[in-house]
N, C-alpha and C positions, 0 to 999 in steps of 0.2 A: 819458371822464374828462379833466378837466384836467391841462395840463401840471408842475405842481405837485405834482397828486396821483401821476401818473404816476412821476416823478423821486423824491416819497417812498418808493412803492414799490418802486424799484430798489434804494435804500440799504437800505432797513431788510430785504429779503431778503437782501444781503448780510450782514448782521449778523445773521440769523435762520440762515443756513450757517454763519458762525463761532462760532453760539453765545454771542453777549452781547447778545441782544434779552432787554428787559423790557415789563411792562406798567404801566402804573399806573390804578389802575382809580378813578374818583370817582364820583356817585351818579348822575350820568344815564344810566351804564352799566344801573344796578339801575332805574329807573324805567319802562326799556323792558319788565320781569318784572312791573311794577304796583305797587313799592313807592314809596314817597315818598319825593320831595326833602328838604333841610334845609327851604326853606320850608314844605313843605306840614306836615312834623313838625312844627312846631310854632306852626302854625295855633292849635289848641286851645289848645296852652299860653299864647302872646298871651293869647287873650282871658282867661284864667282870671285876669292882670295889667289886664284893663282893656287891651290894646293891638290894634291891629293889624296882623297881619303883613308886610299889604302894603306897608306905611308905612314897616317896619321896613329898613333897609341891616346892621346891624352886628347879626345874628344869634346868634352868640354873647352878644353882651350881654344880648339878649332874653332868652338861657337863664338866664342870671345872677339875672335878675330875677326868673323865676320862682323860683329857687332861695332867692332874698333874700327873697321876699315867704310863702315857706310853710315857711322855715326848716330847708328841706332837699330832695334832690332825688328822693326819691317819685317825687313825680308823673311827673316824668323819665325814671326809671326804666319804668314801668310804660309811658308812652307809647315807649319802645325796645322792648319786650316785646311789647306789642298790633303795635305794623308790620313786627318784620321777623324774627320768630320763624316765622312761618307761613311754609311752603312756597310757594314760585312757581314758573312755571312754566321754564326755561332758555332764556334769547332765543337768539336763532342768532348774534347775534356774542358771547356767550359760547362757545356750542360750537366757531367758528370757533379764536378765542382756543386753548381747550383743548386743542385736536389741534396744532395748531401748536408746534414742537420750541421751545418757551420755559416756562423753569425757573424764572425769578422775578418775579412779581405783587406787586407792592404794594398798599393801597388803606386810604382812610379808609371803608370802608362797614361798618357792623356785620352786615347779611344777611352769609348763606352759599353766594351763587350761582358765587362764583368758585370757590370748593372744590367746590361738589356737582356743578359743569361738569366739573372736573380729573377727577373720581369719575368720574363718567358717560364720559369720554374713556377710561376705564380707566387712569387712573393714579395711580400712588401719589403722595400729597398730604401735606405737612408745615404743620400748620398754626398759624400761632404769632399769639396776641394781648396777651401778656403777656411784658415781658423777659427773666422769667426762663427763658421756652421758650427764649429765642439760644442755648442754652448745647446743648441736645441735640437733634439731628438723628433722624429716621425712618429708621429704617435702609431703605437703597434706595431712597432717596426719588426721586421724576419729577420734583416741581416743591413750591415753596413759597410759601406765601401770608402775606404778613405783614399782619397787620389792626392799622396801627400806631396805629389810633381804638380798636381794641376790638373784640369780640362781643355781637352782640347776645344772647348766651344768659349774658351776663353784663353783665349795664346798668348796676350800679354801678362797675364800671371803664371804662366809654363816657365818652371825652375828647369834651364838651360844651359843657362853659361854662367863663368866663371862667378862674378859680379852676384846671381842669382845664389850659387853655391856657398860662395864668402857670408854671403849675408842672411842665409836660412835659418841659421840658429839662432838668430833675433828677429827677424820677420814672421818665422815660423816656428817658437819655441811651445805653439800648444799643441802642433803634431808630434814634437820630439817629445814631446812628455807623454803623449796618447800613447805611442810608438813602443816606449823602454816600459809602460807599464803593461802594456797587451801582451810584450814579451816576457814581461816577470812572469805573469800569470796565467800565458796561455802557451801550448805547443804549437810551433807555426811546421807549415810546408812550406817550403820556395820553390815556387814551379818558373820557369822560363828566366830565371837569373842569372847575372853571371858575376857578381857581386864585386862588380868595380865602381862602385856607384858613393861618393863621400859621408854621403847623407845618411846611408845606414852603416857604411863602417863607423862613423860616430856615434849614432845607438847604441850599436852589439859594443862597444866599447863602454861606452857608460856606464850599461847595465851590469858588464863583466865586473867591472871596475867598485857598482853600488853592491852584488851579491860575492864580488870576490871570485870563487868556483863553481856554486851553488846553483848556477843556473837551469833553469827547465832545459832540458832534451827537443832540438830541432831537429828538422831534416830539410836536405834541400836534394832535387832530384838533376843529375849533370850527367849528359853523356861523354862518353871516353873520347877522348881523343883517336880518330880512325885515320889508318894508316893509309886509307884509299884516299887522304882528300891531299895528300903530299907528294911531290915529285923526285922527292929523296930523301934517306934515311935521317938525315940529320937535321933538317928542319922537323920531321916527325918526333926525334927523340927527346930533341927540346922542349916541343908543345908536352909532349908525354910527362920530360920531368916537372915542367912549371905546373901543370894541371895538379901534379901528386902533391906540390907541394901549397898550391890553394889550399885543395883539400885537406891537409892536415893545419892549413892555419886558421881553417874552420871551426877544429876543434876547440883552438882556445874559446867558441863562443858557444859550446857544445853544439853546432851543429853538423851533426852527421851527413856526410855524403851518402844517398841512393843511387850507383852507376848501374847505366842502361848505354848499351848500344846503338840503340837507332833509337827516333822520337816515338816512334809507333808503340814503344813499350810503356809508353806514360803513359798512353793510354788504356794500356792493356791492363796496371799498376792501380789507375783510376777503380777499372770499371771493376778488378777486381774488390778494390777495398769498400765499393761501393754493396756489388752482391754479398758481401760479407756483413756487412754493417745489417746488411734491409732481414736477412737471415738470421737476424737477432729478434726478428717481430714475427707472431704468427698468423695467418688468419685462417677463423676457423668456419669452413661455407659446410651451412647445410640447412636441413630446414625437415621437419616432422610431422605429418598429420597422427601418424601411427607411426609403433615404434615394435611392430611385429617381428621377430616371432619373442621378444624381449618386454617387458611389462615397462607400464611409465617411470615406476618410480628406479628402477635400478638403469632406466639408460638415460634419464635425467643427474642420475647418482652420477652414471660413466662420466656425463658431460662438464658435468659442475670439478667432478675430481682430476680429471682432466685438464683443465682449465688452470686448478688448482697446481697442480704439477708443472704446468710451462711457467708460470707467475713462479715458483719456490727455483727453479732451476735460471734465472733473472732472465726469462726473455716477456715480449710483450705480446698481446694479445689481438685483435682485430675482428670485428663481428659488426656482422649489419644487421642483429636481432631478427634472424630469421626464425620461422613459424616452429614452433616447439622445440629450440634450442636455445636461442636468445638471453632467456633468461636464465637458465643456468650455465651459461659463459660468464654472465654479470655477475650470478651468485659465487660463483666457483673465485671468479678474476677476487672482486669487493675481500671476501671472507676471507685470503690470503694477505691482500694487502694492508687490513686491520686489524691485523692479529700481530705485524709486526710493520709499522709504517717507516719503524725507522731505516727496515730493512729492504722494504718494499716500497715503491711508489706510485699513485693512481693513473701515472703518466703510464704505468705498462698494460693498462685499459685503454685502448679506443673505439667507439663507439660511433658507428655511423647508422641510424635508423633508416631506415626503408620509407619516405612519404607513401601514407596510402589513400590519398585522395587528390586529383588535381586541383590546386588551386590560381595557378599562374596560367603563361603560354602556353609551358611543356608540354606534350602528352606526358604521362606517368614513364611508358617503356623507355622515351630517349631518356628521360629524366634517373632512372634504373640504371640505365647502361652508364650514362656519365657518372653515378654514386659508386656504380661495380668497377669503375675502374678506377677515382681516385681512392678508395676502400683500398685495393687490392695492391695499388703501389707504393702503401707505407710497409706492404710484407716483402720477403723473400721466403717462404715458406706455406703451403695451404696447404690444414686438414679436410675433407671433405667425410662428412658423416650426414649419415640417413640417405635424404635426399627424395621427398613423396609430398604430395598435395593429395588432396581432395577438388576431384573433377566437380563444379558446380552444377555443370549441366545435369549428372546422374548420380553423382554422390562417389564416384568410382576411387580409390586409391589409386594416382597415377604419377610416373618418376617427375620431379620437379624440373622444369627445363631452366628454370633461374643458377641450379645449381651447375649444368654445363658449361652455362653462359660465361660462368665464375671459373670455371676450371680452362674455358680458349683464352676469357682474357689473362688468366693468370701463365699458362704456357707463354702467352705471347709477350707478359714483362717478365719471363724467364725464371715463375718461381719455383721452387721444388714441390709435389704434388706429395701428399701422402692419403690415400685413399684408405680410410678403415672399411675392404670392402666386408668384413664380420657384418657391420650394419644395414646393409642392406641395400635393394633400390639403388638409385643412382652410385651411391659410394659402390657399391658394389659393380656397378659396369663399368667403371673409373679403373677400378682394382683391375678387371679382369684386359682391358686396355691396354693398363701400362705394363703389365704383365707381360702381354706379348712382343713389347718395345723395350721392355727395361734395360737394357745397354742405356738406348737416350737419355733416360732419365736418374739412373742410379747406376753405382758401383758396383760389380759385382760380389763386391764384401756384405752388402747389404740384402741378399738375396735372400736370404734364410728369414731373417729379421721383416721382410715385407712381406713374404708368405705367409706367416703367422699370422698379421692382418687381415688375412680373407678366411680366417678358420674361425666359424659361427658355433664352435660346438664347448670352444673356452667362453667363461665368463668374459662380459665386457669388460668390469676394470683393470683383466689381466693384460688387456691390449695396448694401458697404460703405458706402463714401462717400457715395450716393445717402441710404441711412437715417441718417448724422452729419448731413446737409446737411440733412434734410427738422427733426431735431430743433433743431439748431442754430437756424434757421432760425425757426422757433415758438418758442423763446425767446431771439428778438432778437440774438443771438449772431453775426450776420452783418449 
């Protein structure tokens, strides 16, 4: 990645932990799903005027005309209704977008992929396309979508032509107000824009205009101008210089440009910022009958100080209260976080208990495997410690398979594995595993620092440091 792209992704993860990342989403987000651009909508419509679309710059007028020449907007209507009513399929930098801890979306698109993405993330969705929705909220809502163009399941209120445009900042003066204050106070992304649109250069105007200079830090993500899609230099060097100079008139609204070469990097940009953000939560799989060749109280001590250690260095924690661990994750997380609440907050405890009795349909095991994986996908991160039951049928100390279980599906949402194999039991065939693969899974800078992890002959809490360091360390933090 470029240095650029790089430095965007530090900031806006910042802002994606404080909770005031937004998105704003325009149609070339949707067009990756197979729906149409504004040009290609209204391809048809052109010619039905005698025009061509290719020809055309000022597109909105084009709508006008259709509208002027058949004495109403029918046809308009019906062409919103034919493209983007039909289901599509959900691109992956939607799904990306959806899982990711961001509550407000904007967008001019009349499709529904940004809502039916939130859905599919499993979250509850507020979805407003008309002002008079501002006024009442979902209860419990996740995230909200304001479709400040309209729905396409409703085409005669789709802000279109000219008519529609002139008259938006008095038909729709409670989006313009939602709009300039989400931007005072939140940092946006502009994914699939190309910011010719009236409606928000009158925002970014406003806002410039109510803070002066002062504005919060955007980005917007635009690819270059590519010299393969021209058939001679001087159409290319045109595009090239008007594109530069968008981009620096961005700046008056302080939003930065992200340049990417191909679209494939958005996503790549995504998925990174996304493995970065989950790599701030840990989860920590293991589970105790015994805690051999180490006494209770000093590898309860390890687990709790430990714990204590991730929570002081600001990441978050994750635990499914597994059998003689459990609770001193809880003690460990709690005791840090109320000793300085201002500093800390309960939110870097999560807790998913284990049901241990059927009470529903489920059996128990599917019931397990669905807990183990949505458990494991608030982390990018598993420690894996102990790892042993007691066989009921003979009383036997035997390696826990729950813990395996935890460590395919966490390989398989691509988390980082740190196995204290000093512990023993399963942690320990973990250790001896990735050992033999460690390219896959680790850098070779890290190699020293993970061998130290399987040496049973140092105290446990000296293993501390080594596993802050090894995390630390993986995200950039040293």
């Amino acid at each position: 990645m470029t240095k650029p792209q790089i430095n965007f992704i530090n900031d806006f993860l910042k802002h994606l932990s404080n909770g005031d990342a937004a998105i704003f989403a325009g149609a070339g987000l949707s067009v990756g799903a197979g729906y149409v651009d504004w040009r290609n909508l209204l391809k048809d419509i052109a010619k039905e005027v005698d025009l061509e679309v290719d020809r055309e710059t000022d597109l909105i007028s084009l709508a006008q005309f259709h509208v002027n020449e058949r004495g109403g907007r029918g046809g308009l209507n019906q062409k919103i209704i034919e493209e983007f009513t039909e289901k599509a399929e959900i691109t992956e930098n939607h799904k990306v977008l959806s899982r990711l801890p961001i509550r407000t979306f904007w967008t001019t698109n009349y499709d529904s992929l940004l809502e039916d993405s939130l859905s599919w993330a499993q979250k509850r969705v507020d979805v407003k396309h008309t002002v008079s929705q501002l006024a009442n909220n979902l209860y419990k809502r996740e995230a909200v979508v304001y479709k400040m163009h309209g729905d396409a399941k409703h085409p005669q209120q789709a802000i279109l032509t000219k008519d529609d445009y002139e008259q938006y900042h008095r038909k729709n003066e409670g989006f313009v107000t939602a709009l300039s204050s989400d931007l005072i106070s939140k940092t946006f992304l502009f994914v699939g824009f190309s910011f010719t649109d009236p409606n928000l250069d009158y925002v970014l105007s406003r806002v410039k205009l109510f803070l002066d200079n002062n504005s919060r830090p955007h980005y917007c993500i635009i690819r270059n101008v590519q010299r393969n899609s021209y058939s001679d230099d001087a159409d290319f060097d045109y595009d090239k210089r008007r594109q530069s100079l968008m981009i620096s008139d961005l700046r008056r609204f302080q939003i930065q440009a992200v340049l990417v070469d191909d679209y494939t990097e958005i996503t790549a940009i995504l998925l990174e910022i996304e493995k970065r953000f989950k790599r701030n939560t840990v989860f920590i799989s293991g589970s105790a009958f015994t805690y051999s060749p180490y006494t209770e109280f000093e590898s309860l001590e390890f687990i709790h100080n430990l714990t204590k250690e991730i929570i002081k260095n600001r990441y978050s924690v994750v635990n499914g209260f597994g059998l003689g661990i459990g609770s001193a994750v809880i003690n460990g997380a709690l005791e840090t976080i109320y000793s300085s609440p201002i500093k800390f907050s309960e939110e870097q405890l999560i807790l998913r208990p284990f049901p241990q009795k059927k009470t529903g349909k489920k059996e128990l095991p599917e019931l397990w495997n669905e807990y183990r994986h949505k458990m494991i996908s608030f982390a990018g991160i598993v420690i894996f410690v102990f790892g042993n039951k007691q066989n009921p049928a003979n009383d036997e100390i035997i390696p826990a398979d729950g813990i395996i279980k935890e460590f395919d599906i966490a390989m398989e949402q691509g988390l980082l594995p740190i196995p204290i194999g000093a512990t023993g039991f399963n942690a320990s065939i973990l250790w001896d595993k990735i050992l033999k693969e460690f390219p896959k899974y680790f850098h070779e800078n890290l190699r020293e620092l993970y061998l130290s992890l399987g040496d049973n002959s140092k105290k446990l809490d000296s293993h501390i440091i080594t596993v802050i360091e090894i995390i630390n360390i993986t995200n950039d933090k040293q």
